[in-house]
C-alpha positions in Angstrom: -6.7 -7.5 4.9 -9.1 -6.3 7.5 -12.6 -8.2 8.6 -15.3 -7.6 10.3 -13.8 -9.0 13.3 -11.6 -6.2 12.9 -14.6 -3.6 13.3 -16.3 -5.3 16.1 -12.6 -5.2 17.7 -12.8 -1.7 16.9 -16.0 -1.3 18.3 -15.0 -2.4 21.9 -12.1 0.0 21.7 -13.3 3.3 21.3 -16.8 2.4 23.2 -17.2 5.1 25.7 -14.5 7.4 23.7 -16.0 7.7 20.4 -19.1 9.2 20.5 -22.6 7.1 19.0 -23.0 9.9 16.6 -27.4 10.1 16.1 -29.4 9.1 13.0 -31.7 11.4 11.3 -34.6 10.8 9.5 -36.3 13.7 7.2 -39.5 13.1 5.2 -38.4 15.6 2.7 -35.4 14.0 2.1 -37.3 10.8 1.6 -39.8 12.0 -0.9 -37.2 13.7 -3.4 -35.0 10.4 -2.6 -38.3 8.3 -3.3 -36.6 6.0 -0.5 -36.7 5.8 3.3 -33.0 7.4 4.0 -31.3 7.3 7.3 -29.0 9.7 7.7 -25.4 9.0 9.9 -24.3 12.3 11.6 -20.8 11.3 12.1 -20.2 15.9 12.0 -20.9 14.8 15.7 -18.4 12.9 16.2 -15.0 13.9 18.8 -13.6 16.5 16.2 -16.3 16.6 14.0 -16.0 13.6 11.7 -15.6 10.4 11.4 -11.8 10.4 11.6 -11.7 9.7 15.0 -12.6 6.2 15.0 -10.0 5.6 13.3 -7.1 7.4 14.7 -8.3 6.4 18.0 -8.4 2.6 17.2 -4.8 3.2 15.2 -3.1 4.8 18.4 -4.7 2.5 21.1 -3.1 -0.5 19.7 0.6 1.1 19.6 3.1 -0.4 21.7 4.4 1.6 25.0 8.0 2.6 23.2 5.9 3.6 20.2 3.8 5.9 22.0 7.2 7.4 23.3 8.7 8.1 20.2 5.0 9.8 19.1 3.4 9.7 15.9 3.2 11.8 12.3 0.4 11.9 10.3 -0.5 13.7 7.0 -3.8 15.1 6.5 -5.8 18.3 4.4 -7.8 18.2 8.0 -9.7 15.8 9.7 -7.6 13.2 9.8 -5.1 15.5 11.2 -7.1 16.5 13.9 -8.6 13.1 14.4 -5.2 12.0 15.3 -4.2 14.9 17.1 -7.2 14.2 19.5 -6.8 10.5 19.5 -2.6 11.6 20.4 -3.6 13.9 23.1 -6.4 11.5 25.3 -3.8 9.0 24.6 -0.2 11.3 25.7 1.4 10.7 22.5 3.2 13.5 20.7 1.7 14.1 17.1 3.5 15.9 14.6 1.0 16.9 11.5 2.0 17.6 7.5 -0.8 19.3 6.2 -1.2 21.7 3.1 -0.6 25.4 3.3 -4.3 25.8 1.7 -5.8 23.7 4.3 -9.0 25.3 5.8 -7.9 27.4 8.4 -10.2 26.4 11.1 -8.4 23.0 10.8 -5.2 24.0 11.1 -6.2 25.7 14.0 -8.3 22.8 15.8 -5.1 20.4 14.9 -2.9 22.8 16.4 -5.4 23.7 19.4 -5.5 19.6 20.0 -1.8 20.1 21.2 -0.2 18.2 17.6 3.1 20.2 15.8 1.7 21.1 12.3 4.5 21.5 9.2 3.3 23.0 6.4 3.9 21.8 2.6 3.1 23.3 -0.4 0.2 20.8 -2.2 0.7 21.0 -5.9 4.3 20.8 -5.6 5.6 18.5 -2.7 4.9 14.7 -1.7 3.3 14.7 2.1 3.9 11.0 2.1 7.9 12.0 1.6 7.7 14.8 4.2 6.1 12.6 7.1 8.5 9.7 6.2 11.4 11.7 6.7 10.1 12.9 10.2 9.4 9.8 11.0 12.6 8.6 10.1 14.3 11.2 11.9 12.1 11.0 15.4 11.8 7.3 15.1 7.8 7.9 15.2 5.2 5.9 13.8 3.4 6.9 10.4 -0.5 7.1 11.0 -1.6 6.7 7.2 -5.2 8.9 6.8 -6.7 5.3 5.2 -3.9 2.9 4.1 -4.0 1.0 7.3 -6.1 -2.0 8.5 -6.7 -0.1 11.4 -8.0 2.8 10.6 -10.4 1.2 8.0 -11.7 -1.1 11.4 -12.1 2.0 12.8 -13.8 4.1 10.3 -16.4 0.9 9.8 -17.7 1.3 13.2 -20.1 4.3 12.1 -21.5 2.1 9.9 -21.8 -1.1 12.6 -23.5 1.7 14.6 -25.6 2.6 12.0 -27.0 -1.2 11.0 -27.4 -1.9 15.1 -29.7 0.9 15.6 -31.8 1.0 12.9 -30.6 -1.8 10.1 -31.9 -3.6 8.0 -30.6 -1.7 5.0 -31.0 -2.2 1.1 -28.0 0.0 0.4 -25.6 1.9 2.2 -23.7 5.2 0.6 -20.5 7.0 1.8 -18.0 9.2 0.7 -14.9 7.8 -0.8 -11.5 9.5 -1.0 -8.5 7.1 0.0 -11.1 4.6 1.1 -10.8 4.3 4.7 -14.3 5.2 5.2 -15.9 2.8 2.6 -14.2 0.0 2.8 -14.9 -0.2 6.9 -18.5 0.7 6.0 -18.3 -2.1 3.4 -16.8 -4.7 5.9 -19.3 -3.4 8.4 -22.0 -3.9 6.5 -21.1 -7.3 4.8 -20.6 -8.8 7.9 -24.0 -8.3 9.0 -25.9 -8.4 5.6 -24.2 -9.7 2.2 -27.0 -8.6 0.1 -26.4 -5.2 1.6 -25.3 -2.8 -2.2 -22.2 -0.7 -0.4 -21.8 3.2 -2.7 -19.2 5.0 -2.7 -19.4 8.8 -4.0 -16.1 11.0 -5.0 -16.0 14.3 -6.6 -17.0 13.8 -10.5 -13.5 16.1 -10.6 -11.6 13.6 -8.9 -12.9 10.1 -9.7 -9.8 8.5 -9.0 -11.3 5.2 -6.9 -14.0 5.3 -10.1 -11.4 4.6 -12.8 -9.2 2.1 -10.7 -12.2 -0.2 -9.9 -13.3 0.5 -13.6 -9.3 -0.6 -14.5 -8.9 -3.4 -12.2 -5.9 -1.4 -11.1 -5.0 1.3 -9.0 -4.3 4.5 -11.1 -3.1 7.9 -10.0 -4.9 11.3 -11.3 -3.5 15.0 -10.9 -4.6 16.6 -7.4 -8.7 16.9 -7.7 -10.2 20.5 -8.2 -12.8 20.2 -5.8 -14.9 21.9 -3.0 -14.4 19.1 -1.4 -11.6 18.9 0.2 -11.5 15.8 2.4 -12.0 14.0 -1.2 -8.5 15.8 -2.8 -6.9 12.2 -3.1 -4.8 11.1 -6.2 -5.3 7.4 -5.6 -6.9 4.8 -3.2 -5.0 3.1 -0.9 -3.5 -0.6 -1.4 -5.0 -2.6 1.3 -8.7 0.1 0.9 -8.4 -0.6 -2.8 -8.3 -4.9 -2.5 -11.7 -4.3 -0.2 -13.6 -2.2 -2.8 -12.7 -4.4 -5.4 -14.3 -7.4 -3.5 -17.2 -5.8 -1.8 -17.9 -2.0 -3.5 -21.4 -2.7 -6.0 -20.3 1.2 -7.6 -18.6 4.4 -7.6 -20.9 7.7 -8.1 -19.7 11.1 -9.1 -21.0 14.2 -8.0 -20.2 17.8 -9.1 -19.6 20.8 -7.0 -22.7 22.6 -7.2 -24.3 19.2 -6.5 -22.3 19.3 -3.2 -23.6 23.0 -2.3 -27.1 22.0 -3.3 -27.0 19.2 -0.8 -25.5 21.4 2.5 -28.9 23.7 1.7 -31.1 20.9 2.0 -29.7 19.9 5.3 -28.9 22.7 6.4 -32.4 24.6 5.4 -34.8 21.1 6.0 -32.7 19.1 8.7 -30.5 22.1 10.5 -27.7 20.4 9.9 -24.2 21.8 8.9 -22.1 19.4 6.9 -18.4 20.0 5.2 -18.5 19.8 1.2 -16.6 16.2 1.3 -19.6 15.3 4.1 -22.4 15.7 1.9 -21.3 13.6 -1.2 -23.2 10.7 -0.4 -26.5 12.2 0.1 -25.7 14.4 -2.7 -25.8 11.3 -4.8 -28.5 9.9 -3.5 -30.7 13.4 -4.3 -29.4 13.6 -8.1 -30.4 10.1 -8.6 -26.7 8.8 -9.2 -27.0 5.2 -7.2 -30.3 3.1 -7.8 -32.2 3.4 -4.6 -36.1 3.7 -5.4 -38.5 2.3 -2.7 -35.1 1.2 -1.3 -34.0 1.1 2.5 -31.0 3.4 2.1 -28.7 4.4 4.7 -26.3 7.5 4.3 -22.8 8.4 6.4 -22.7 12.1 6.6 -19.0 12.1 7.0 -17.9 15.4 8.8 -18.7 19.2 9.6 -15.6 20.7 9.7 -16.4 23.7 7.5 -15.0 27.4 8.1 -18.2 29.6 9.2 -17.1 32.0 6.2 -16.5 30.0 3.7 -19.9 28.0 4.6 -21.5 31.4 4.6 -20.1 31.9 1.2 -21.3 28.6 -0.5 -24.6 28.9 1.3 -25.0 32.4 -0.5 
């Protein structure tokens, strides 16, 4: 399992790559929070979310005949282009298997970072299956999106970040899909603070991580309808999972319209522009899902990569 060793390692390795994404404070966000809220802006991150850290720490560490044989990843987006990026700075070929009904503008950022994208069909073919059989067949190296100690080092560096420039925090809140992203925060923030309450938020549609905590067990739920499509995952990872279960203190839902709510207040009080799957946390920290009252709270706001149009749309 990974440690927070394992983040500070990370931390070292993509200093100077990775960008220190900024905090932001907002007194309005504060006062219908009735907390003092910091918000993580990792939308301003290398490819616009938080995905980088990982990839990047993932690729760095591969061996010079695995870089050779390149590297396949499966993604509905930022994970894709994370690695793409992290494959290009680093000259490693990248082959992608993402969904058909991706977001266009990441399919076209994945493919503009110099990765091969193959298209699947979601509801009816495993992308696991796909990327192991071009794996097997290029002798490349599977990049999981957040089954991998790595990448959950290097997703826990936001939140190292976040506690070195302006912790102490009470309780810290980020979005959960496969768990990459909250069990790095978790490790992050344990190793600096145990009394530190770690949140993860999922789409009340897709609650997967909710019911396997809840079970003791991982369980696997039909494909999420959701906005939020960085959150579309059936089941938490194995190694992300055995972190939640020792360090996670909940699991919030949020609903859609609690997601679009959310992007207005940032984008209308804070001008900022945050995907769906970016604003879960904060979105449960406005609608009063997590316990955080006169609380030191801080928030990851997980990625911006939203279509212009379809942002338009939700915004209207």
């Amino acid at each position: 399992m990974p440690d927070f060793d394992d983040v500070r390692a990370a931390a070292a390795r993509i200093a100077g790559i990775a960008h220190r994404t900024p905090l932001v404070r907002s007194r309005t966000i504060d006062e219908r929070a009735g907390a003092s809220v910091t918000l993580k802006c990792e939308q301003f991150q290398r490819m616009g979310a938080f995905k980088f850290r990982g990839a990047y720490n993932c690729l760095a560490q591969l061996s010079p005949a695995e870089r050779g044989a390149g590297v396949v990843a499966y993604s509905s987006g930022n994970h894709a282009q994370g690695v793409a990026l992290a494959a290009q700075l680093l000259e490693i070929p990248a082959t992608i298997v993402m969904p058909r009904d991706a977001p266009a503008s990441k399919l076209a950022a994945t493919r503009g970072y110099g990765a091969e994208v193959v298209l699947y069909e979601r509801s009816e073919e495993n992308r696991a299956v796909i990327a192991q059989g071009i794996a097997q067949e290029r002798g490349a190296t599977i990049v999981p999106p957040y089954d991998d100690e790595r990448i959950v080092a290097g997703a826990g560096t936001a939140v190292l970040e976040m506690f070195e420039d302006a912790g102490p925090f009470d309780v810290v809140v980020a979005p959960v899909g496969g768990g990459g992203l909250l069990s790095g925060s978790a490790l992050a923030a344990h190793g600096i603070d145990a009394r530190t309450a770690v949140w993860g938020v999922e789409p009340e549609a897709g609650n997967d991580v909710q019911q396997s905590l809840a079970r003791g067990e991982r369980v696997v739920i039909d494909v999420p309808d959701t906005i939020a499509d960085g959150l579309q995952t059936q089941s938490p990872g194995e190694i992300t999972f055995g972190v939640l279960r020792a360090h996670a203190a909940g699991i919030a839902t949020v609903t859609d319209d609690e997601l679009v709510a959310t992007m207005r207040v940032l984008f209308e009080r804070c001008k900022l522009v945050v995907e769906p799957s970016g604003a879960a946390a904060l979105a449960a920290v406005l609608h009063e899902k997590i316990p955080v009252r006169g609380k030191r709270v801080g928030v990851v706001l997980s990625g911006g990569n939203v279509d212009r149009v379809r942002y338009a749309a939700l915004m209207a």
